[in-house]
Legacy VTK file of the C-alpha trace (Angstrom):
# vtk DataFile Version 3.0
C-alpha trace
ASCII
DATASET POLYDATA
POINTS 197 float
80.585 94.996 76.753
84.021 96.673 76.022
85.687 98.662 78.702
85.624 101.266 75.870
81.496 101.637 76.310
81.998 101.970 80.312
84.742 104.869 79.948
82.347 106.721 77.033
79.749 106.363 79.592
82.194 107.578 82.549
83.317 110.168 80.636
80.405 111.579 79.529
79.135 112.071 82.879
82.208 113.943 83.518
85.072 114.415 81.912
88.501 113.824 83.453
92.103 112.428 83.734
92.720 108.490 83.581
94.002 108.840 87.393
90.517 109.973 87.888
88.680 107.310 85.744
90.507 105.049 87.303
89.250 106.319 90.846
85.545 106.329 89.325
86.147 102.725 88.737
87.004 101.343 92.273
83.639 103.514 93.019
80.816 103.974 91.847
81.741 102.168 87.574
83.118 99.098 89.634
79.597 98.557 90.231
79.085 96.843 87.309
82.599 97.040 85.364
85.924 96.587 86.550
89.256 97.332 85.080
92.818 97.964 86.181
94.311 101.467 86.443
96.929 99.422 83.202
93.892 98.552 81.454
92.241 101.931 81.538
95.145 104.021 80.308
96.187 101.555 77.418
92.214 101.880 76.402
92.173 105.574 76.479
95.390 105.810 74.387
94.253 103.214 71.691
90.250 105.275 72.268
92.546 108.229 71.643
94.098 107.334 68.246
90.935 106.185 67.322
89.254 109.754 67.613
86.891 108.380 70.167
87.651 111.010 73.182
89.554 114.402 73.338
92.288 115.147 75.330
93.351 118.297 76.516
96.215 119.357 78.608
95.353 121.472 82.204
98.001 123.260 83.779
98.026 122.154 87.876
100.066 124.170 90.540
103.295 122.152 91.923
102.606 119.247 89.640
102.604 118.092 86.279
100.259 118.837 84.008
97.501 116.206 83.219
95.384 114.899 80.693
91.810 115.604 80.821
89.839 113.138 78.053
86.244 114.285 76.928
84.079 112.361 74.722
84.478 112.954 70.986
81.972 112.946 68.154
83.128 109.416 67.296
82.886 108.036 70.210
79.644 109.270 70.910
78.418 107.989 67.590
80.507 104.122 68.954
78.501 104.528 71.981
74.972 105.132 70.140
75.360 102.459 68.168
76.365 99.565 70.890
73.622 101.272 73.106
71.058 100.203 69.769
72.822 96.824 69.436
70.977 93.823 70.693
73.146 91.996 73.778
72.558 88.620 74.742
71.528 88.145 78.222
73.729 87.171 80.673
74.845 83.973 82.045
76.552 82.706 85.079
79.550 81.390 85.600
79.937 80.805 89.760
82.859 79.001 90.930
81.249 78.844 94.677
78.263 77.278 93.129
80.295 73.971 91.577
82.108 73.640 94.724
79.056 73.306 96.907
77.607 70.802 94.180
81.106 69.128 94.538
80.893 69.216 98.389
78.679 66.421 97.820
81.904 64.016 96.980
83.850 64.975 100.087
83.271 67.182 103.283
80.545 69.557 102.955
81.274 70.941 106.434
84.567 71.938 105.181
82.953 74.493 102.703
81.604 76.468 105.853
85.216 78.826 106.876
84.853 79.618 102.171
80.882 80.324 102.221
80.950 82.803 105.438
84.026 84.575 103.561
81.793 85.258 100.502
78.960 85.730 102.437
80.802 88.762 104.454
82.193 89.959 101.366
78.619 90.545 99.664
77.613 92.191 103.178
80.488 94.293 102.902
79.605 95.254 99.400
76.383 95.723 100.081
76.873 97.741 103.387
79.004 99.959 100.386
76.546 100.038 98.014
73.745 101.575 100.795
75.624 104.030 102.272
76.254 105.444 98.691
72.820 105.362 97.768
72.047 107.029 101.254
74.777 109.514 100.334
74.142 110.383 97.024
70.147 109.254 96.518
68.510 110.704 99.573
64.615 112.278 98.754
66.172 115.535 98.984
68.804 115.114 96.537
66.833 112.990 94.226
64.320 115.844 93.768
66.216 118.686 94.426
63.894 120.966 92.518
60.746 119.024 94.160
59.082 116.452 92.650
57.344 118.119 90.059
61.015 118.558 88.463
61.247 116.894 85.372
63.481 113.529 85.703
67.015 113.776 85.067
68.061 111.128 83.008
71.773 110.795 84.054
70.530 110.276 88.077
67.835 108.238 87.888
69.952 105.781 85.271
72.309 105.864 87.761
70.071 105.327 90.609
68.436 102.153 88.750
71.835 100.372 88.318
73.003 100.571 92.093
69.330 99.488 93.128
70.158 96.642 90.792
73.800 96.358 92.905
71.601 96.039 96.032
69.494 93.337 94.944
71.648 91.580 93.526
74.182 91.577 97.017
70.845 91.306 99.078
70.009 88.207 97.019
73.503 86.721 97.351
73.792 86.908 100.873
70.152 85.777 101.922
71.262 82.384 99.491
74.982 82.325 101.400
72.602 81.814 104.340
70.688 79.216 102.872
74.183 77.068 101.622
75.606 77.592 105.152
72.321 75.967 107.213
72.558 73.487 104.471
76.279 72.437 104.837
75.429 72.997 109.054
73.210 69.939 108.692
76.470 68.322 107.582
78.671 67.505 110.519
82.439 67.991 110.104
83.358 64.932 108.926
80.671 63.497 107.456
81.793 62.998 103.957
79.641 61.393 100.979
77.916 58.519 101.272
79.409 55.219 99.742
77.743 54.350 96.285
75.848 51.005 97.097
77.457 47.563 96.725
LINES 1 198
197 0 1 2 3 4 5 6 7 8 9 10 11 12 13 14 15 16 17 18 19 20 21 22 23 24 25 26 27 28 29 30 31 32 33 34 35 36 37 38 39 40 41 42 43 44 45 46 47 48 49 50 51 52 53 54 55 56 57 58 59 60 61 62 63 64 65 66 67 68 69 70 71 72 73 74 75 76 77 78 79 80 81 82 83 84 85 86 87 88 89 90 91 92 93 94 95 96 97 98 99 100 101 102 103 104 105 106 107 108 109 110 111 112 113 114 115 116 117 118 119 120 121 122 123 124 125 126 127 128 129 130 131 132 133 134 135 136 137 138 139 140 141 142 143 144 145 146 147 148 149 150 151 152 153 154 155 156 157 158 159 160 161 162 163 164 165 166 167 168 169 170 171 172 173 174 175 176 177 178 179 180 181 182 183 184 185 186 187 188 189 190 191 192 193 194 195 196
């Protein structure tokens, strides 16, 4: 995926200025896409020239003016067609995981301090991801016209990709738990085992 496809999506949702994108980014987009505030602007200027969003200028009070970007026809129409193109699934690429393999060739006990780091880091993210979907996915907000409402597209896509956030940290840190009462069997010190004579 292009960080050009995440901002159409963004900005479709809601329009707004590239500080504000950016903000939607370390939230709720960096769920799944991440970017620098650098990245985003130089995208939106070249999406710009390219007739892919809109930009208008709004008048504030005190400050500068800012940009507001909007989704144009042709980048609606870039957007329809990468949504209808086929994507290879994913694979993975885990840095963590090769160093526990290598832990096998020198301390594995010394891989404990690194694995409860990541491990706290997915519970932090996770702890994140829950307290938005609390905040912004509660029964009463996710029906707010009952549930006989007809389903509102933009939510409940929404909704689907931070559930898939959630399992995927939930997942992570119940298998951070398994590596650390793995490398616990280990004691500190014990390093590999000499290949036989």
């Amino acid at each position: 995926m292009a960080l050009e496809h995440a901002i159409l999506v963004s900005l479709l949702e809601k329009p707004g200025s590239g500080y504000e994108l950016a903000r939607r980014f370390e939230r709720s987009i960096g769920y799944f896409w991440t970017a620098t505030h650098q990245q985003i602007y130089r995208v939106l200027k070249r999406m710009e020239n390219d007739g892919w969003v809109d930009v208008r200028d709004v008048p504030q009070q005190g400050r500068p003016d800012k940009k507001e970007y909007s989704v144009a026809d042709l980048g609606r129409a870039a957007l329809s067609s990468w949504l209808h193109d086929p994507i290879e699934p994913e694979t993975v690429r885990h840095d963590l995981a090769v160093k526990i393999r290598g832990a096998a060739f020198d301390d594995p006990a010394a891989l404990i301090r690194e694995v409860e780091r990541h491990r706290q880091a997915h519970r932090d993210r996770l702890a994140h991801y829950l307290a938005g979907e609390a905040r912004d996915f509660t029964e009463s907000s996710a029906h707010p016209a009952g549930p006989q409402a007809p389903l509102d597209a933009e939510r409940e896509l929404q909704h689907v990709v931070l559930r898939g956030g959630i399992a995927y940290e939930r997942m992570m840190t119940d298998w951070l738990d398994d590596v650390l009462a793995t490398l616990a069997r280990f004691g500190p010190g014990r390093g590999p085992t000499p290949p036989a004579a």
